[in-house]
C-alpha positions in Angstrom: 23.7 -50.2 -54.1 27.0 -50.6 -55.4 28.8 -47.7 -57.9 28.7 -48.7 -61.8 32.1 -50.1 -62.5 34.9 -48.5 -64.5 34.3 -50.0 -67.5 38.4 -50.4 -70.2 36.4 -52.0 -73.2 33.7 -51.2 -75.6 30.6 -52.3 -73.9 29.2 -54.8 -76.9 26.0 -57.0 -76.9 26.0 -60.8 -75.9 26.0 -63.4 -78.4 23.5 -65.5 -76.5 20.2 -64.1 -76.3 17.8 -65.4 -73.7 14.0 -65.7 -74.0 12.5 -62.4 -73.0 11.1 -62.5 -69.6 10.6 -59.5 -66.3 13.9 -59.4 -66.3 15.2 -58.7 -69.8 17.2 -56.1 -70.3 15.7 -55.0 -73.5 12.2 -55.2 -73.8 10.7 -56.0 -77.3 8.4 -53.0 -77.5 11.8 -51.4 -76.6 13.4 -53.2 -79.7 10.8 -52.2 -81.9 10.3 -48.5 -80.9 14.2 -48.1 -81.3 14.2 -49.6 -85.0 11.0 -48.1 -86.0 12.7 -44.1 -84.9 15.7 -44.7 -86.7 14.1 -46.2 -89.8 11.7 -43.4 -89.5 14.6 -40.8 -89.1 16.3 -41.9 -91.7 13.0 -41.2 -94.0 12.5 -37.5 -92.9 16.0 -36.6 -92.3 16.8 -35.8 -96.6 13.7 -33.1 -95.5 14.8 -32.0 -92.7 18.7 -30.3 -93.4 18.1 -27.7 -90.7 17.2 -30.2 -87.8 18.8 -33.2 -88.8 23.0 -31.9 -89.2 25.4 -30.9 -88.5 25.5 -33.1 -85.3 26.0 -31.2 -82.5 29.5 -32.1 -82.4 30.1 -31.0 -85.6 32.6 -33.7 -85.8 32.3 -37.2 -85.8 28.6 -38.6 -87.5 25.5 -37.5 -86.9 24.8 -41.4 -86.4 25.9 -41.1 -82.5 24.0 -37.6 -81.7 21.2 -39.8 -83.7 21.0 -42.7 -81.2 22.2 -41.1 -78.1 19.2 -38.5 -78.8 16.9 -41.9 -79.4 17.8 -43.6 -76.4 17.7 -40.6 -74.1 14.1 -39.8 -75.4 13.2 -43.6 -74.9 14.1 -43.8 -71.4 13.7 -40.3 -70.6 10.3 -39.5 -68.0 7.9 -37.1 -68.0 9.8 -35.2 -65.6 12.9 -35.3 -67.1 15.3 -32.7 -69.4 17.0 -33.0 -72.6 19.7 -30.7 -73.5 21.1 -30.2 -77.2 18.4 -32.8 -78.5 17.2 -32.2 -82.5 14.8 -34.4 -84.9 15.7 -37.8 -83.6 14.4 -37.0 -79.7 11.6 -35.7 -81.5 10.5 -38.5 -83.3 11.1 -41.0 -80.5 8.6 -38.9 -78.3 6.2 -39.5 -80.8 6.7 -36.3 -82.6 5.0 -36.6 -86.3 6.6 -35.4 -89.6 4.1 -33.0 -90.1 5.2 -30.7 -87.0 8.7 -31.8 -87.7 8.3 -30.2 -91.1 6.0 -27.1 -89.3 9.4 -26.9 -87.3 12.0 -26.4 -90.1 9.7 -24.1 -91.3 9.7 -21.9 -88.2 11.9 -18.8 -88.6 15.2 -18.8 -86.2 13.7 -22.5 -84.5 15.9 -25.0 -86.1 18.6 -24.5 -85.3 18.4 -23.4 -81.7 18.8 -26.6 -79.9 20.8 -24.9 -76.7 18.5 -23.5 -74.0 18.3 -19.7 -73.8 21.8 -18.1 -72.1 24.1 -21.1 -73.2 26.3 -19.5 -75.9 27.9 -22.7 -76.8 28.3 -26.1 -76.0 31.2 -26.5 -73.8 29.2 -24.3 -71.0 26.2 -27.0 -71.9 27.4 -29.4 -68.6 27.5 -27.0 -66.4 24.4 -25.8 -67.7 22.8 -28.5 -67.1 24.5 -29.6 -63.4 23.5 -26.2 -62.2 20.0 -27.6 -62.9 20.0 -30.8 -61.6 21.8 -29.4 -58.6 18.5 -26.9 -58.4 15.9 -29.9 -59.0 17.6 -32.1 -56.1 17.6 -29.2 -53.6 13.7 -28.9 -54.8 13.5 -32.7 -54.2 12.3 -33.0 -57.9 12.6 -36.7 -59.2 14.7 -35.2 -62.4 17.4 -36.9 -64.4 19.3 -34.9 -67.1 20.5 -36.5 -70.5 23.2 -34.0 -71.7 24.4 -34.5 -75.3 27.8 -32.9 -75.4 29.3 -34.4 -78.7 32.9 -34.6 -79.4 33.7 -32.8 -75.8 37.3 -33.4 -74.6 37.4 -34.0 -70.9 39.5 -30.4 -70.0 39.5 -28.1 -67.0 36.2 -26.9 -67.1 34.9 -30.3 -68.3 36.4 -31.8 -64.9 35.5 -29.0 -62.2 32.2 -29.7 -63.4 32.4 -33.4 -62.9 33.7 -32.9 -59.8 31.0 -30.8 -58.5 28.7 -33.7 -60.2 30.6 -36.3 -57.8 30.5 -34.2 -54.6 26.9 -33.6 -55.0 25.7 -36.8 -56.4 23.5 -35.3 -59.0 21.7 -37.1 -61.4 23.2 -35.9 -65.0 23.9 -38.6 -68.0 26.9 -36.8 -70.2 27.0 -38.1 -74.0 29.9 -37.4 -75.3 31.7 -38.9 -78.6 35.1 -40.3 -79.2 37.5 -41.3 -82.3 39.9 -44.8 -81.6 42.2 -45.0 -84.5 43.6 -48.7 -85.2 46.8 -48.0 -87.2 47.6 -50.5 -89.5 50.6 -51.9 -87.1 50.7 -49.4 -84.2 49.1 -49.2 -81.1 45.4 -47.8 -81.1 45.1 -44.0 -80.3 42.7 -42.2 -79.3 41.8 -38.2 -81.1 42.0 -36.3 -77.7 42.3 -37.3 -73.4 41.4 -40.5 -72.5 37.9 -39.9 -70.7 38.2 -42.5 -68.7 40.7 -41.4 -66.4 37.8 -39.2 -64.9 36.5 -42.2 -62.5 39.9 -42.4 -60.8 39.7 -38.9 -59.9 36.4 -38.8 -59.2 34.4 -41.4 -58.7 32.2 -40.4 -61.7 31.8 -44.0 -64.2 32.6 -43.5 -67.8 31.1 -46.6 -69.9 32.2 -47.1 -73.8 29.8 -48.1 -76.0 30.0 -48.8 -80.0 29.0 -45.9 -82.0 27.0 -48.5 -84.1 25.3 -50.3 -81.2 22.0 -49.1 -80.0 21.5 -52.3 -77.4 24.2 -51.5 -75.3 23.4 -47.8 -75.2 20.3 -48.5 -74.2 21.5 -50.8 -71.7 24.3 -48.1 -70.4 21.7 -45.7 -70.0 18.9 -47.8 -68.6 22.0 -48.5 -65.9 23.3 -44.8 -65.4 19.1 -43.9 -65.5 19.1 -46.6 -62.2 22.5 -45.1 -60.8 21.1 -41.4 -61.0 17.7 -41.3 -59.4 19.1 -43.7 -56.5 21.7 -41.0 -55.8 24.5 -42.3 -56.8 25.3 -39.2 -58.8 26.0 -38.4 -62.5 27.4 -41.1 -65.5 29.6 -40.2 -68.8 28.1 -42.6 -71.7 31.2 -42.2 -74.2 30.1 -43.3 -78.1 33.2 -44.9 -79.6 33.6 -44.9 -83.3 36.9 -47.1 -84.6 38.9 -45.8 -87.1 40.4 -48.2 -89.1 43.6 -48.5 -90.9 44.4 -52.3 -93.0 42.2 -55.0 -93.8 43.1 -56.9 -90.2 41.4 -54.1 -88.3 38.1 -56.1 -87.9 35.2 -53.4 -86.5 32.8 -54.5 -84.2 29.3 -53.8 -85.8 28.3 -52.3 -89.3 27.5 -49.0 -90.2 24.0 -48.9 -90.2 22.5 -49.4 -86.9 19.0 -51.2 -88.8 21.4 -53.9 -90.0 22.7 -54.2 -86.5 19.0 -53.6 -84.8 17.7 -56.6 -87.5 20.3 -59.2 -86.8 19.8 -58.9 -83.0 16.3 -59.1 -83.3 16.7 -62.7 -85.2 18.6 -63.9 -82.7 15.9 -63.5 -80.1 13.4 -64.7 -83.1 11.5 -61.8 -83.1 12.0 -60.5 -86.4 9.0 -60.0 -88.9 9.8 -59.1 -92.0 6.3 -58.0 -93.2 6.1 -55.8 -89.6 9.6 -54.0 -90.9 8.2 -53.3 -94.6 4.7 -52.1 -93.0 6.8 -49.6 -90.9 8.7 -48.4 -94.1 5.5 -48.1 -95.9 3.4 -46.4 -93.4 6.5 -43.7 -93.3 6.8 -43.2 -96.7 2.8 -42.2 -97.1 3.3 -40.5 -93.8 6.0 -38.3 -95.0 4.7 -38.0 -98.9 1.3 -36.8 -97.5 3.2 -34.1 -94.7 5.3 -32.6 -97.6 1.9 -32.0 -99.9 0.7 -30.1 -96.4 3.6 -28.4 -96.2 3.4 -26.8 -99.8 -0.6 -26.1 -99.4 
C-alpha cells in the first residue's frame, strides 16, 4: 500500500456522479445518515447552548467541529475513541434528544468534553498518541479521531507528529483553518501553513472545504484505510475561505443541507417527501423531549 499523497488544493467533490455500486465511495445510507444528523442537529442545537458551542476551537464556526464530529462518529467502530466530541457525535451514534437534553441537564457534564487529566486542548494530540501508541503495543484494532480545532502546527504540535510518523500510529487530527482571498492580493492563510508537516515527516495533511461533508467523509474513509493498515496517523485540515470582493467566488454555500441536497440530485436520489418526514419526525421528537424534560 502506497502513502496518501500530499494533497496543495481543497479536496472538493466531482461533478460527475456515477451510479452507486460496491465500489462507491459514498454509500446512500451514508448520504442519508449524514443529512438526517445535521438536519437533526440543527433542530436540538437552539436547546442545547451548553453542548452545542462554543466549538472547541473557540474560533472559526461551530459548522466544522459540527461535521468533523459527524463524520468521525459515522465511520468511527466499536472499538474506536473520540476525543473533544459534543452533541453532533452524539446524535450520529444514534444518541436521542431526550438524553441529549438529560445531558445538559447533568451538573458539571456539558461541558467537559476533554478526557480526565487533559487541561486543555493543545495537550489533546499527545493525549491521544500516547493512547494509540498504548492500544498498538496491546495489538488493539483502535483508530483515534482527534478534534483539535483551530490548532496551529507549533513545536509541541510537530514533536508529536513526529512521534506519530516514527511509530505509525493510527490517529486522524481535525484541525481548522482560515484562507483569506484579498480583494487583489495573494491568498493568506491566519497561522503556519500545515501542510509543510508531510515534507518533514511523512505525515499527509488533506484540505477539505469547511462546507463539504462528501469529501470529509471521503478524507476520512481514506485516512480510516491508511491507519488500521499501519501506515500511521493523517491531519484532515477543514478550510473555510474568507472572502474579500465580489470576484472571490467560494466553493460551496453555507449550509451543508443545501450542499448535502444538491449532491444527492445529482445521483437522483433525492426525495423530497423522505427530507420533510425527517424534519417532521424531529420536530415531534424534540417538542415531546422538552415536555419530559419540564415533568
Amino acid at each position: 500500500m502506497t502513502d496518501l499523497p500530499h494533497q496543495l488544493t481543497v479536496v472538493r467533490h466531482s461533478e460527475v456522479h456515477p451510479p452507486e455500486n460496491e465500489t462507491s465511495l459514498v454509500p446512500n445510507r451514508v448520504l442519508r445518515h449524514l443529512y438526517a444528523t445535521v438536519q437533526r442537529f440543527q433542530v436540538v442545537a437552539p436547546h442545547l447552548p451548553l453542548l452545542s458551542g462554543p466549538p472547541p476551537s473557540g474560533a472559526i464556526s461551530a459548522q466544522s467541529c459540527l461535521l468533523a464530529e459527524i463524520t468521525a462518529a459515522i465511520c468511527a467502530r466499536k472499538h474506536d475513541r473520540l476525543f473533544n466530541t459534543r452533541a453532533a457525535a452524539r446524535l450520529a451514534q444514534g444518541e436521542t434528544f431526550a438524553e441529549l437534553l438529560q445531558a445538559v441537564s447533568a451538573p458539571g457534564n456539558a461541558h467537559d468534553t476533554l478526557p480526565p487529566g487533559v487541561r486543555d486542548r493543545f495537550s489533546l494530540d499527545q493525549f491521544a498518541a500516547t493512547l494509540a501508541f498504548i492500544s498498538k503495543l496491546r495489538g488493539e484494532e483502535c483508530v483515534c479521531f482527534v478534534l483539535l480545532g483551530e490548532r496551529p502546527p507549533d513545536q509541541s504540535f510537530r514533536q508529536n507528529l513526529r512521534v506519530c510518523a516514527e511509530c505509525r500510529l493510527p490517529v486522524l487530527f481535525y484541525i481548522e483553518t482560515r484562507l483569506h482571498l484579498p480583494a487583489a492580493k495573494r491568498a493568506s492563510r491566519n497561522g503556519e501553513d500545515p501542510r509543510s508537516v508531510y515534507a518533514e515527516f511523512g505525515v499527509p495533511v488533506i484540505s477539505t472545504d469547511v462546507h463539504d461533508p462528501i469529501a470529509l467523509y471521503r478524507v476520512t474513509t481514506e485516512a480510516i484505510h491508511h491507519a488500521r493498515f499501519g501506515q500511521g496517523a493523517t491531519v484532515i485540515e477543514s478550510t473555510q475561505v474568507v472572502a474579500a470582493g465580489k470576484r472571490a467566488r467560494l466553493a460551496t454555500p453555507g449550509d451543508p443541507l443545501d450542499f448535502m441536497k444538491r449532491y444527492m440530485q445529482a445521483r437522483g436520489i433525492w426525495d423530497n417527501e423522505w427530507a420533510k418526514e425527517q424534519h417532521r419526525a424531529a420536530a415531534e421528537e424534540l417538542a415531546s423531549a422538552l415536555a419530559a424534560s419540564r415533568n
